[in-house]
N, C-alpha and C positions, 0 to 999 in steps of 0.2 A: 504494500500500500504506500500512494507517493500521495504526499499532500499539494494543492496547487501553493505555488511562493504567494507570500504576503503583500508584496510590493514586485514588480515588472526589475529585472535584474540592469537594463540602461536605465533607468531613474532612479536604483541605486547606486549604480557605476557615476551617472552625474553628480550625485548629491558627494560620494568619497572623492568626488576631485575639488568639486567648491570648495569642501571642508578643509582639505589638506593646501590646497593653494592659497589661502585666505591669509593674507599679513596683520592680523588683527588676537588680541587676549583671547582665550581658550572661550570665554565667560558670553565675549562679545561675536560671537559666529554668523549666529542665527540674524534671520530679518528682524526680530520684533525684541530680542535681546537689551537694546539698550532703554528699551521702556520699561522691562523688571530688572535689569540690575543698575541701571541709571537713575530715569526719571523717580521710579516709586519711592527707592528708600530717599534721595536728596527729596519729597514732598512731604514723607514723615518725615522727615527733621525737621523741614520749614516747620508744618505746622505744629511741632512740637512745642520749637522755640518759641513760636506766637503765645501758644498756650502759657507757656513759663510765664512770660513777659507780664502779659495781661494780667496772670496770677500776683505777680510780684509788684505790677501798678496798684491794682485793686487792694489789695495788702498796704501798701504804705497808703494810700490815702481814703481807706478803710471803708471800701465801697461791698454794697453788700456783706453787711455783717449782722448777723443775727441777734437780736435783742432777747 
């Protein structure tokens, strides 16, 4: 019993050459790559930092504080 292949053996053979000829980090290969290891984590930090910010404004000039 022979299974049919998963994927067509040239559109593998294409995909092992993009990969291997590509002058770019291991991380960054792929098409859509630099939107999850670039854009997302540098958006949580912004909005992180915002968060602190606001916290440590609201803090010293004692906005929203509970009675």
């Amino acid at each position: 019993m022979s299974e049919p292949p998963f994927r067509a053996r040239e559109k593998i053979l294409e995909k092992q050459k993009y990969f291997q000829h590509i002058q770019k980090h291991t991380y960054l290969k792929g098409p859509y790559d630099k939107v999850t290891s670039v854009a997302i984590p540098i958006a949580l930090a912004a909005s992180s930092l915002y968060m602190i910010g606001r916290g440590i404004y609201n803090m010293s000039h004692g906005i929203g504080k509970k009675e």
